[in-house]
C-alpha positions as a printed Julia matrix, in Angstrom:
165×3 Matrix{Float64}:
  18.44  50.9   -28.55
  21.35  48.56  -27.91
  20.68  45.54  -30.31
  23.69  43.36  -28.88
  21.89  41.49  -26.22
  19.62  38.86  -26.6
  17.21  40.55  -23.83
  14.35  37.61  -23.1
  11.14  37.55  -20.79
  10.31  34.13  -20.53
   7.18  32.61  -18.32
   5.95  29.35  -17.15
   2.76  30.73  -17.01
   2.48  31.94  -20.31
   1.66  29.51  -22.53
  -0.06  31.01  -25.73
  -3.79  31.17  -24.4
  -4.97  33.49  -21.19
  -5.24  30.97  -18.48
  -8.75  31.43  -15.92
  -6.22  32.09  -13.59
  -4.93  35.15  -15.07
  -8.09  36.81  -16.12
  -9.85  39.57  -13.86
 -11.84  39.16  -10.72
 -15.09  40.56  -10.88
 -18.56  39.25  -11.26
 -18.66  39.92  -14.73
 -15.12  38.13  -15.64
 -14.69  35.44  -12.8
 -11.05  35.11  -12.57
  -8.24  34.59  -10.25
  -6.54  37.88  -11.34
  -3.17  36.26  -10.73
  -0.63  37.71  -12.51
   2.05  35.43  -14.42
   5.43  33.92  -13.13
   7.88  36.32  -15.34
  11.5   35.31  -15.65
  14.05  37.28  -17.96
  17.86  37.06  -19.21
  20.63  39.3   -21.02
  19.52  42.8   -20.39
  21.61  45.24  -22.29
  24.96  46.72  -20.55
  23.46  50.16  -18.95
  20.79  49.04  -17.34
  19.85  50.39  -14.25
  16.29  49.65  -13.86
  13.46  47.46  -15.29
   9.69  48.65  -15.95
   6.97  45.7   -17.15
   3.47  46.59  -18.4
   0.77  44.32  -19.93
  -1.37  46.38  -22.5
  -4.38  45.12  -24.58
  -3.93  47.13  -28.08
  -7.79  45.07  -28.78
  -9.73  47.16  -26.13
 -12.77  48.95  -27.53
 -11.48  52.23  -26.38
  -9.71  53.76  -29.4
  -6.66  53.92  -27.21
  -6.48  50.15  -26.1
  -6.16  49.3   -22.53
  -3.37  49.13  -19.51
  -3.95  46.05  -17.37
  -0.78  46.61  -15.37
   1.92  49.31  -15.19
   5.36  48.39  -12.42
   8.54  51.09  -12.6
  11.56  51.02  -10.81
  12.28  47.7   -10.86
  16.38  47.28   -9.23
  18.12  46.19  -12.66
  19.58  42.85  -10.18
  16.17  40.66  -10.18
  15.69  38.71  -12.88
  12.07  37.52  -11.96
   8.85  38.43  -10.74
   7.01  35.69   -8.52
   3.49  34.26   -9.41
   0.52  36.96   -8.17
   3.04  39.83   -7.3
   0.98  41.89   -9.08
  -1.38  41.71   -6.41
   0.0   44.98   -3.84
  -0.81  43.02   -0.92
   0.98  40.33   -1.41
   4.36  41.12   -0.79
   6.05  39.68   -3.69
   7.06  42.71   -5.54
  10.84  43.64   -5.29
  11.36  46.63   -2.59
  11.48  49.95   -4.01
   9.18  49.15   -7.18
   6.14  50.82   -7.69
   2.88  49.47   -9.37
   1.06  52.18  -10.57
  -2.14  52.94  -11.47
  -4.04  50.59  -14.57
  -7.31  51.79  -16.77
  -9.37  49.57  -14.3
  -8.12  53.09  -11.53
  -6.94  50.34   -9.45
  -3.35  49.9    -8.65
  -1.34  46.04   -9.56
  -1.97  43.93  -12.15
  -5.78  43.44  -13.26
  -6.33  40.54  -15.59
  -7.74  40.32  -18.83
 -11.7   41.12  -19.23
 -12.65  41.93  -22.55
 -16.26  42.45  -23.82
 -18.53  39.6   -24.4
 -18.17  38.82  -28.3
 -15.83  41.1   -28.71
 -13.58  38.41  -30.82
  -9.94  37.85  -29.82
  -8.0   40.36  -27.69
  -3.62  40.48  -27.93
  -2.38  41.06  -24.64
   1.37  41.98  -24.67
   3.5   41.45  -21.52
   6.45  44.04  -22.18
  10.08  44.65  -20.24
  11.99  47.69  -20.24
  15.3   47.84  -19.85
  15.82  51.31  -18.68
  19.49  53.38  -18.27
  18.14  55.37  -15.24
  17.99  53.67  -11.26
  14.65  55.79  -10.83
  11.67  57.06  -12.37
  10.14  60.47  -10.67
   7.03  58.9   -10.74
   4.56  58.12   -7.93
   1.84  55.26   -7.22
  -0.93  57.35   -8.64
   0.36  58.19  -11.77
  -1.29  57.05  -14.8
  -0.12  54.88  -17.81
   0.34  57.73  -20.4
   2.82  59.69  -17.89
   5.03  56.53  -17.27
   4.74  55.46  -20.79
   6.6   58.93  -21.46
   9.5   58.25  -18.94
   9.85  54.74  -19.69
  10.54  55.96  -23.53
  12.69  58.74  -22.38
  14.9   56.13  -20.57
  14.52  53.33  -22.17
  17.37  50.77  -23.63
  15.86  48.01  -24.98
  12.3   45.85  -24.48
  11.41  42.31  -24.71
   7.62  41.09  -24.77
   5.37  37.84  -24.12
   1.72  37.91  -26.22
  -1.2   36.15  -24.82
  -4.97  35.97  -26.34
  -8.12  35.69  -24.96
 -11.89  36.45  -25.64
 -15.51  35.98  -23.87
């Protein structure tokens, strides 16, 4: 990895503590399943894409949980609007893809953790990567785009956020 830039992701939105906002939409959870305002500076010379997950490494799974999984990312934005994790919405830069999350749904689904389950670490990550274009499709799952995002990558910057029920 190229350690001469001073690669940031930066967020209004993120502020230490999983706002209600952010957190999943469902009966159980209650949320507005709005994903964050993400800004970031300095990529590393090379790149030619970005990728962005949020992961919680806390899930009671044994092989934590992916709440949001974007690829191919054009390496000239520099942000990603409020909520354009939400497909619908429009916000998401033409020609990247959100793929598919552990909830089976595609986007960004917000934080839910068990009930008592103490404090979960949820870790908003950027990837600078040195290729224009993953091979990769909408329904392809987090292991297989964690693979090419490591194949390709250049260097990654990451936001942490915590939250329980």
């Amino acid at each position: 990895m190229n350690g001469e830039s001073n690669f940031t992701l930066t967020s209004p939105d993120v502020k230490g503590q999983v706002r209600r906002i952010q957190v999943f939409n469902s009966e159980e959870c209650g949320g507005g399943n709005i994903s964050p305002h993400l800004i970031w500076s300095d990529a590393p010379k090379g790149t030619k894409s970005f990728a962005l997950t949020l992961y919680d490494k806390d899930a009671p799974t044994g092989s934590g949980w992916w709440h949001w999984v974007v690829f191919n990312i054009p390496s000239s934005v520099t942000e990603l609007a409020g909520n354009a994790g939400d497909p619908l919405s429009g916000l998401m830069p033409g020609g990247a893809v959100q793929s598919l999350n552990d909830f089976g749904l595609h986007g960004y689904s917000g934080p839910c953790p068990p009930v008592g389950d103490g404090i979960h670490e949820y870790m908003i990550t950027l990837y600078a990567l040195r290729t224009e274009h993953l091979d990769l499709c909408e329904n392809s799952n987090p292991a297989k785009v964690g693979f090419q995002i490591n194949e390709h990558l250049l260097q990654k910057t990451s936001l942490v956020m915590y939250y329980q029920r």
